[in-house]
N, CA, C and O atoms as a Maestro MAE file, in Angstrom:
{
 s_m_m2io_version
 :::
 2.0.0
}

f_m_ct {
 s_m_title
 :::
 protein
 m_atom[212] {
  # First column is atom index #
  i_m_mmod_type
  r_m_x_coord
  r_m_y_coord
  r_m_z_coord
  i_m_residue_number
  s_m_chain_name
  s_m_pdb_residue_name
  s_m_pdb_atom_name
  i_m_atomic_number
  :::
  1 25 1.300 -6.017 6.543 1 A "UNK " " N  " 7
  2 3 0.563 -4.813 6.290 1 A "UNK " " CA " 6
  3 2 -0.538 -4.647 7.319 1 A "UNK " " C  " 6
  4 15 -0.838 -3.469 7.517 1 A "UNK " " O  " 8
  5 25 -1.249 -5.598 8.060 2 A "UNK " " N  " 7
  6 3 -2.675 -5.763 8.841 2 A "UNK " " CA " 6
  7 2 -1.811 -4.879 9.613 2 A "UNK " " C  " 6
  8 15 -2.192 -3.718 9.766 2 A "UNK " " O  " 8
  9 25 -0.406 -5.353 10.260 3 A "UNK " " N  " 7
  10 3 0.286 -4.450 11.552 3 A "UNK " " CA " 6
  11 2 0.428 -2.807 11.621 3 A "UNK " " C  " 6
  12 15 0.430 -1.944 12.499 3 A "UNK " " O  " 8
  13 25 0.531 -2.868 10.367 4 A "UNK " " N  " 7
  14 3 0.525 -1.122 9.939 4 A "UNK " " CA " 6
  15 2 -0.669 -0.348 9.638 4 A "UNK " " C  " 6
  16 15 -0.421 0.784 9.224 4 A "UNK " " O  " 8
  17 25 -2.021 -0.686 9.746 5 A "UNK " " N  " 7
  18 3 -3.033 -0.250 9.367 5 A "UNK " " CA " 6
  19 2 -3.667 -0.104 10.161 5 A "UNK " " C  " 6
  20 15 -4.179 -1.032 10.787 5 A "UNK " " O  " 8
  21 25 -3.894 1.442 10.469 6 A "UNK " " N  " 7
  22 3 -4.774 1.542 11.753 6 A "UNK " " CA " 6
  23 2 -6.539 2.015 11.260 6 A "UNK " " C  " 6
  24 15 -7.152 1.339 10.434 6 A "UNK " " O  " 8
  25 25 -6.945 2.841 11.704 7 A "UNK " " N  " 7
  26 3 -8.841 2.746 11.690 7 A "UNK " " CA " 6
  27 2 -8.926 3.105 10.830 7 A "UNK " " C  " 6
  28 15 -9.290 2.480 9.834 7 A "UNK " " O  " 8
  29 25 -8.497 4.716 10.907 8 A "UNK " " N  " 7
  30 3 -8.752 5.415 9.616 8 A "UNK " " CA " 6
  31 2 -8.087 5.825 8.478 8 A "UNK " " C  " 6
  32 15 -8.237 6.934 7.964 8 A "UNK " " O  " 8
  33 25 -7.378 4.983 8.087 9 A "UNK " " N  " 7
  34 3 -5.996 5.046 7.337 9 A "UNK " " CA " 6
  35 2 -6.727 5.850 6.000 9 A "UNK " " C  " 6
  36 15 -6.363 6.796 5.302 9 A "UNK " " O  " 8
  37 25 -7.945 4.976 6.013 10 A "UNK " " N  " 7
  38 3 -8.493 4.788 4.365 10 A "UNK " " CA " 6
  39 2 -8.708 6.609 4.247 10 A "UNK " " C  " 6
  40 15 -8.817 7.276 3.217 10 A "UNK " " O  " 8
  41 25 -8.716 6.996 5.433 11 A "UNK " " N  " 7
  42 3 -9.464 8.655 5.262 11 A "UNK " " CA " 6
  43 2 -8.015 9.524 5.363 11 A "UNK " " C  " 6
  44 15 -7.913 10.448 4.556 11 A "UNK " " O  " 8
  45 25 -7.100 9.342 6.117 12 A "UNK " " N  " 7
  46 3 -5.652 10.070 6.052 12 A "UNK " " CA " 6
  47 2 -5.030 9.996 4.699 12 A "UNK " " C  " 6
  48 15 -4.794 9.069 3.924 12 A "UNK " " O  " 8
  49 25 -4.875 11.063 4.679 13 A "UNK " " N  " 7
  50 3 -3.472 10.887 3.392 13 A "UNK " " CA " 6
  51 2 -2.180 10.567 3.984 13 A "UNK " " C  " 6
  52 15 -1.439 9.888 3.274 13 A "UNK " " O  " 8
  53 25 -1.692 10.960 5.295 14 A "UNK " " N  " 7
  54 3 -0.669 10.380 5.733 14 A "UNK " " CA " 6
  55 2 -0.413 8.905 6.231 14 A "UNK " " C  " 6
  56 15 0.704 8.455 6.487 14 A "UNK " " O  " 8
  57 25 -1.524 8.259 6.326 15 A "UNK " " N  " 7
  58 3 -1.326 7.193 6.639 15 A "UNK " " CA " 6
  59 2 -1.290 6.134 5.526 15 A "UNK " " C  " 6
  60 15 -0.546 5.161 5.643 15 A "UNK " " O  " 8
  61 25 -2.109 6.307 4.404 16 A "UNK " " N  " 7
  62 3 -1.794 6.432 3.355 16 A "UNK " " CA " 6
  63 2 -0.660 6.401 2.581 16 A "UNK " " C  " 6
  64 15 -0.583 5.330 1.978 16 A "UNK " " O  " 8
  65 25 0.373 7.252 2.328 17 A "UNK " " N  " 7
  66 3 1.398 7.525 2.143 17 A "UNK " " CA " 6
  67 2 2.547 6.663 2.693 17 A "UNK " " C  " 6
  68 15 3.540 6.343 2.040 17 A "UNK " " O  " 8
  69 25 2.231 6.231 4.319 18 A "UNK " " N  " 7
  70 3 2.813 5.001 5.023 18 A "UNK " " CA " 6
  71 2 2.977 3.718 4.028 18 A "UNK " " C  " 6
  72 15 3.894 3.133 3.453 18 A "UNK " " O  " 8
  73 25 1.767 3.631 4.138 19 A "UNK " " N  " 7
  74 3 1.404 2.227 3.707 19 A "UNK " " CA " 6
  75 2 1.929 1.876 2.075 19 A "UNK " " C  " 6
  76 15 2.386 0.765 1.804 19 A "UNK " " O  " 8
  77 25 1.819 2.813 1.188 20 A "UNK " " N  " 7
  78 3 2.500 3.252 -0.067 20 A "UNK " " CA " 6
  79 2 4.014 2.814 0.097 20 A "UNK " " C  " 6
  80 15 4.509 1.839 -0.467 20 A "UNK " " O  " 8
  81 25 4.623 3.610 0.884 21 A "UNK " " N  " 7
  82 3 5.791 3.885 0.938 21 A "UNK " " CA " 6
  83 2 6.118 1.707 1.292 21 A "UNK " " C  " 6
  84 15 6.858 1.069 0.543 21 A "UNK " " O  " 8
  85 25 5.512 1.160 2.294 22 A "UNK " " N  " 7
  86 3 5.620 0.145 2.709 22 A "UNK " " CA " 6
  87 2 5.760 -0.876 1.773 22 A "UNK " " C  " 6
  88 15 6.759 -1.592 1.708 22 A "UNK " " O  " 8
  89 25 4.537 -0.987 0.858 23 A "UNK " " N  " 7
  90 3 4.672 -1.312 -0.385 23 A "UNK " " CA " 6
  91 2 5.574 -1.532 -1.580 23 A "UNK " " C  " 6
  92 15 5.896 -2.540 -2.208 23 A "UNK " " O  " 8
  93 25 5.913 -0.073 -1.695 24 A "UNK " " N  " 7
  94 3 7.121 0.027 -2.425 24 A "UNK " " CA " 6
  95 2 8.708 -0.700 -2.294 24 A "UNK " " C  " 6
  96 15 9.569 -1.082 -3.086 24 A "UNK " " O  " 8
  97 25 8.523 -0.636 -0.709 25 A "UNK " " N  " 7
  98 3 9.909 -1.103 -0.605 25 A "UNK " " CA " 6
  99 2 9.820 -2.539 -0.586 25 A "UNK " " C  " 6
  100 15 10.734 -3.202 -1.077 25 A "UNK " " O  " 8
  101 25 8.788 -3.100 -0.056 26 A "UNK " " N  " 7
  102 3 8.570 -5.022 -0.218 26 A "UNK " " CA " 6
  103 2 9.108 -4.958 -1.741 26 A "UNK " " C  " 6
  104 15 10.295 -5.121 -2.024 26 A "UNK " " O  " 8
  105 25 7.828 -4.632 -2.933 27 A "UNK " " N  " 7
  106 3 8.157 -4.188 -3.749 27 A "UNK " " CA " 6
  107 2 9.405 -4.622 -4.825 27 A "UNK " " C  " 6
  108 15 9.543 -5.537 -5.637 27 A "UNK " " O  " 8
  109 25 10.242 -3.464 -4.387 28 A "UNK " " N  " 7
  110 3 11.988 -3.220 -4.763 28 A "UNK " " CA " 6
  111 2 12.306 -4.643 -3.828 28 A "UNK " " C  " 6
  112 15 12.394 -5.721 -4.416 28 A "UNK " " O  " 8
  113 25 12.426 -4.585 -2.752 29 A "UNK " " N  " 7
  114 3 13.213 -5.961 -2.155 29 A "UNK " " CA " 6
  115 2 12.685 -7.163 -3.206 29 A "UNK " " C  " 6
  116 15 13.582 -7.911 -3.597 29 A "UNK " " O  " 8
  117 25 11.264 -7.446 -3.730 30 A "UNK " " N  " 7
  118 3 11.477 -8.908 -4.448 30 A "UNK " " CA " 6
  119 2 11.852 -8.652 -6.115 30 A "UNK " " C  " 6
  120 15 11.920 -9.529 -6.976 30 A "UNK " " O  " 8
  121 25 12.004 -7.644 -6.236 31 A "UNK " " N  " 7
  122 3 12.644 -7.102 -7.575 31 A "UNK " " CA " 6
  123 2 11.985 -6.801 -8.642 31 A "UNK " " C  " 6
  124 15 12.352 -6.930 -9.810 31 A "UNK " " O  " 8
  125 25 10.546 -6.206 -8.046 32 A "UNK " " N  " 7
  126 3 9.721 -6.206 -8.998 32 A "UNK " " CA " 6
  127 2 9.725 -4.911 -9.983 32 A "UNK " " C  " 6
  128 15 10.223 -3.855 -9.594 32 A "UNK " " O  " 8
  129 25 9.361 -4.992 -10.799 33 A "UNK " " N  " 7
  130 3 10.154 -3.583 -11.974 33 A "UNK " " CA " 6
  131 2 9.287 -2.414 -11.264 33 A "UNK " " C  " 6
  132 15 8.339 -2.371 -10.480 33 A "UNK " " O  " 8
  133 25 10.232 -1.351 -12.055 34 A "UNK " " N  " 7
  134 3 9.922 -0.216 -11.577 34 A "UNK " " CA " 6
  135 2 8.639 0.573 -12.145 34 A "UNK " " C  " 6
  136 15 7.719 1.256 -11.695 34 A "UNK " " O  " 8
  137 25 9.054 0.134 -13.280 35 A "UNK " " N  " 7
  138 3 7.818 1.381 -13.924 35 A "UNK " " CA " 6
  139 2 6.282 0.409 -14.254 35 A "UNK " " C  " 6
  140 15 5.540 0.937 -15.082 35 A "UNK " " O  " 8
  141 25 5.829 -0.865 -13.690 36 A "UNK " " N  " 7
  142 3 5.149 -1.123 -12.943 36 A "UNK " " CA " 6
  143 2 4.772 -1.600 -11.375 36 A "UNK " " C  " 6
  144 15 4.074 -2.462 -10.840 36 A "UNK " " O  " 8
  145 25 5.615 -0.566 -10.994 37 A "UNK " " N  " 7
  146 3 5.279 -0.753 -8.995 37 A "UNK " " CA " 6
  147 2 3.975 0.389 -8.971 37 A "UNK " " C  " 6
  148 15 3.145 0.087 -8.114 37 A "UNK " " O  " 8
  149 25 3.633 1.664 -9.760 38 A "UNK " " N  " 7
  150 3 2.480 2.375 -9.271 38 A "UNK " " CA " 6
  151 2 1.099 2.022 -9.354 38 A "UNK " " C  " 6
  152 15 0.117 2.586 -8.871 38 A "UNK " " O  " 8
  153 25 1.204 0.871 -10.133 39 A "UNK " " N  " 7
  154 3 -0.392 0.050 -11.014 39 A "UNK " " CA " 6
  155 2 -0.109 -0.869 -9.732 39 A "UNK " " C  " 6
  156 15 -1.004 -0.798 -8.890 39 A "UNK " " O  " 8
  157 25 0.982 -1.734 -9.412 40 A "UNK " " N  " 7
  158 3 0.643 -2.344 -8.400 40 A "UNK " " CA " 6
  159 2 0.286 -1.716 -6.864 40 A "UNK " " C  " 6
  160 15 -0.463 -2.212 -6.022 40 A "UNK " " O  " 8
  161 25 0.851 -0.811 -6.802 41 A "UNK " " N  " 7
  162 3 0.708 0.242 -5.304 41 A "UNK " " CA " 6
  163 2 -0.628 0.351 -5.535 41 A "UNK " " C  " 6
  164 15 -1.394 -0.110 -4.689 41 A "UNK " " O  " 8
  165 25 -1.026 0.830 -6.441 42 A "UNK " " N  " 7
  166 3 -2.900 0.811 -6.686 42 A "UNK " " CA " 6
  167 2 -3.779 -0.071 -6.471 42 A "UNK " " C  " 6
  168 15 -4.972 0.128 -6.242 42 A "UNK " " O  " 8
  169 25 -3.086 -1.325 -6.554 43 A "UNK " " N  " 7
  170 3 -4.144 -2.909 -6.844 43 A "UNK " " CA " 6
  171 2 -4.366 -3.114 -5.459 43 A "UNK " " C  " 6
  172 15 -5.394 -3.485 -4.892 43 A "UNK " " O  " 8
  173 25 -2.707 -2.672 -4.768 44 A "UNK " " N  " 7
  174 3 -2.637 -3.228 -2.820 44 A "UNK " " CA " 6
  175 2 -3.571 -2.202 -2.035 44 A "UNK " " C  " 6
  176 15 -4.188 -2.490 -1.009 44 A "UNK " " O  " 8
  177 25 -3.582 -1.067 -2.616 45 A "UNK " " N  " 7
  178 3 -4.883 -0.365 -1.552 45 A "UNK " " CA " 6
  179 2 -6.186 -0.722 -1.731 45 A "UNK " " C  " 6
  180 15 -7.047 -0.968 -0.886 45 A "UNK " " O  " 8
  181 25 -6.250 -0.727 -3.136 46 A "UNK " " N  " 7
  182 3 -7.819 -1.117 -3.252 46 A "UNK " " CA " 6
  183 2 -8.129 -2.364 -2.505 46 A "UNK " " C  " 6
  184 15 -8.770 -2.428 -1.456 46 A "UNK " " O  " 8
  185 25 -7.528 -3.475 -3.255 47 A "UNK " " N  " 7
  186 3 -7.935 -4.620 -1.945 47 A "UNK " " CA " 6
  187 2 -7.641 -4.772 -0.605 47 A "UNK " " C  " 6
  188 15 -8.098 -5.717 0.039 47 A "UNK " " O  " 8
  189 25 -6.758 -3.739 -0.014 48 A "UNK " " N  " 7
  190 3 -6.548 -3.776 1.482 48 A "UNK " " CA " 6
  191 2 -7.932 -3.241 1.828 48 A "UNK " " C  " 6
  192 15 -8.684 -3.803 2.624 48 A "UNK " " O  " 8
  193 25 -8.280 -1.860 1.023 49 A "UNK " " N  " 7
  194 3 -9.488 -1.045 1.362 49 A "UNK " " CA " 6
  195 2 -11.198 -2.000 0.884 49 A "UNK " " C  " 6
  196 15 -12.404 -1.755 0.909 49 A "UNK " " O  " 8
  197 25 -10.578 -2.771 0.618 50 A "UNK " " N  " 7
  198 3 -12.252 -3.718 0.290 50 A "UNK " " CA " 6
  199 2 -11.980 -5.389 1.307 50 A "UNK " " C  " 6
  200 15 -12.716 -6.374 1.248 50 A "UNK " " O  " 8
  201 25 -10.901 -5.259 2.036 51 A "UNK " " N  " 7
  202 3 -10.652 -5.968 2.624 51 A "UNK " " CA " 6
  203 2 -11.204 -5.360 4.637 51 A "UNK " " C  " 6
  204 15 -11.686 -6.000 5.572 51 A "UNK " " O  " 8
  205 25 -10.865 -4.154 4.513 52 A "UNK " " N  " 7
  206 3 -11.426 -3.576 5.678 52 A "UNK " " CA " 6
  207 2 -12.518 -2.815 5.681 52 A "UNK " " C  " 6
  208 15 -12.536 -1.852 6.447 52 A "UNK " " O  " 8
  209 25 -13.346 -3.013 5.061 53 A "UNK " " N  " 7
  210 3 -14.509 -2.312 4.750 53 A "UNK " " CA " 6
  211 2 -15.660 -3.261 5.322 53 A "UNK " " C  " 6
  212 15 -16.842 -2.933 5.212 53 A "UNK " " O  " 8
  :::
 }
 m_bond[211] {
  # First column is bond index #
  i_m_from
  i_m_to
  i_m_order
  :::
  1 1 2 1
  2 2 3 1
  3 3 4 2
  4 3 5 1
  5 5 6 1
  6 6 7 1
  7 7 8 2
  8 7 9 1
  9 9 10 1
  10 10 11 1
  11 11 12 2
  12 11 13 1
  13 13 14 1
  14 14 15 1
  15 15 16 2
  16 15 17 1
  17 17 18 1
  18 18 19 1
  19 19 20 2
  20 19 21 1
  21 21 22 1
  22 22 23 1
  23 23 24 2
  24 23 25 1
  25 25 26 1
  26 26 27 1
  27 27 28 2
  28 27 29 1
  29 29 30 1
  30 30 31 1
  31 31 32 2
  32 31 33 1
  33 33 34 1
  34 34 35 1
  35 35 36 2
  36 35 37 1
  37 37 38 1
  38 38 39 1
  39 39 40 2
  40 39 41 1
  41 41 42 1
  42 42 43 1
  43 43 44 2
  44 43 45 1
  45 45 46 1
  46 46 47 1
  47 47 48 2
  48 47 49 1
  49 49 50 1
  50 50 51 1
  51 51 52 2
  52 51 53 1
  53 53 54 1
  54 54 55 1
  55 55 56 2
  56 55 57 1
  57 57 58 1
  58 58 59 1
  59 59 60 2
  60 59 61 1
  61 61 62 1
  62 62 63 1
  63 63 64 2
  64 63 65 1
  65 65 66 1
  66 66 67 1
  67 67 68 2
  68 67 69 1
  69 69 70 1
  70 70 71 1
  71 71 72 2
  72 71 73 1
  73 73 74 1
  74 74 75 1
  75 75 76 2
  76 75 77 1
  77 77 78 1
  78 78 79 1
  79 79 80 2
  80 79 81 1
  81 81 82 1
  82 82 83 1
  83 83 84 2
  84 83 85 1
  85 85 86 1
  86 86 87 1
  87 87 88 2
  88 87 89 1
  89 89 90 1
  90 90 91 1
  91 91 92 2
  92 91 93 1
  93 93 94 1
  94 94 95 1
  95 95 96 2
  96 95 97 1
  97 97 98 1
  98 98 99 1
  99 99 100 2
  100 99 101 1
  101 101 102 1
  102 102 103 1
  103 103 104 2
  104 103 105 1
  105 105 106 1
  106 106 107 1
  107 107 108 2
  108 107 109 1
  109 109 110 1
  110 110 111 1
  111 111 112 2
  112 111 113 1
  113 113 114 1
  114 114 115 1
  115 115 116 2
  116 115 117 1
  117 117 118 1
  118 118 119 1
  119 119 120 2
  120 119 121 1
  121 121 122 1
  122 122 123 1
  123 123 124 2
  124 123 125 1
  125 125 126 1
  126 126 127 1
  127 127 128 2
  128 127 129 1
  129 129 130 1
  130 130 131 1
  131 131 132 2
  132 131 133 1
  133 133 134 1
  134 134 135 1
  135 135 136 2
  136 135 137 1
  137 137 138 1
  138 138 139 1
  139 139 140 2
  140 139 141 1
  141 141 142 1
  142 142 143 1
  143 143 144 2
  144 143 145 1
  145 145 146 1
  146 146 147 1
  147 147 148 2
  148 147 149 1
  149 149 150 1
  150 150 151 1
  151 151 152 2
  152 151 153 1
  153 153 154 1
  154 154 155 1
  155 155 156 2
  156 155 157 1
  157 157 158 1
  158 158 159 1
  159 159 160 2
  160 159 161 1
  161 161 162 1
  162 162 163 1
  163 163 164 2
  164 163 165 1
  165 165 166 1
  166 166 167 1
  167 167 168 2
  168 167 169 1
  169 169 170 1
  170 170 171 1
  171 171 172 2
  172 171 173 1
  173 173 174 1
  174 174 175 1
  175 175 176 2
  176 175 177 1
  177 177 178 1
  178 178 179 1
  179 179 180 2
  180 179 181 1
  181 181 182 1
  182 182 183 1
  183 183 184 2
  184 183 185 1
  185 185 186 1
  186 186 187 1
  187 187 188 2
  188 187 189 1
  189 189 190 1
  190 190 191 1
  191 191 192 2
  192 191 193 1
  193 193 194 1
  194 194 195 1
  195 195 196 2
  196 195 197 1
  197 197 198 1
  198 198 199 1
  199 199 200 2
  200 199 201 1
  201 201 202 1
  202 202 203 1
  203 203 204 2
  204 203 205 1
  205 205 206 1
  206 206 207 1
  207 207 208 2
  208 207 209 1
  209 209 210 1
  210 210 211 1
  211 211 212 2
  :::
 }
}
């Protein structure tokens, strides 16, 4: 994820949306259920975003 994250990600919605999308599919590849992947998509920005702050 560090590779995919550029300056202002935290302020784009499209870059954003990247990184989401990135998520998701790790995600599905280790088989993690579906109808909690959006609580987790939530947990990975916040700490990416308190991680680059």
């Amino acid at each position: 994820m560090k590779k995919n994250v550029t300056i202002g990600w935290t302020l784009r919605e499209s870059a954003r949306a990247k990184i989401k999308v990135m998520v998701k599919r790790i995600l599905n590849k280790h088989g993690y259920l579906p109808d909690l992947q959006e609580e987790a998509v939530k947990t990975v920005l916040a700490q990416a975003e308190l991680l680059c702050a």
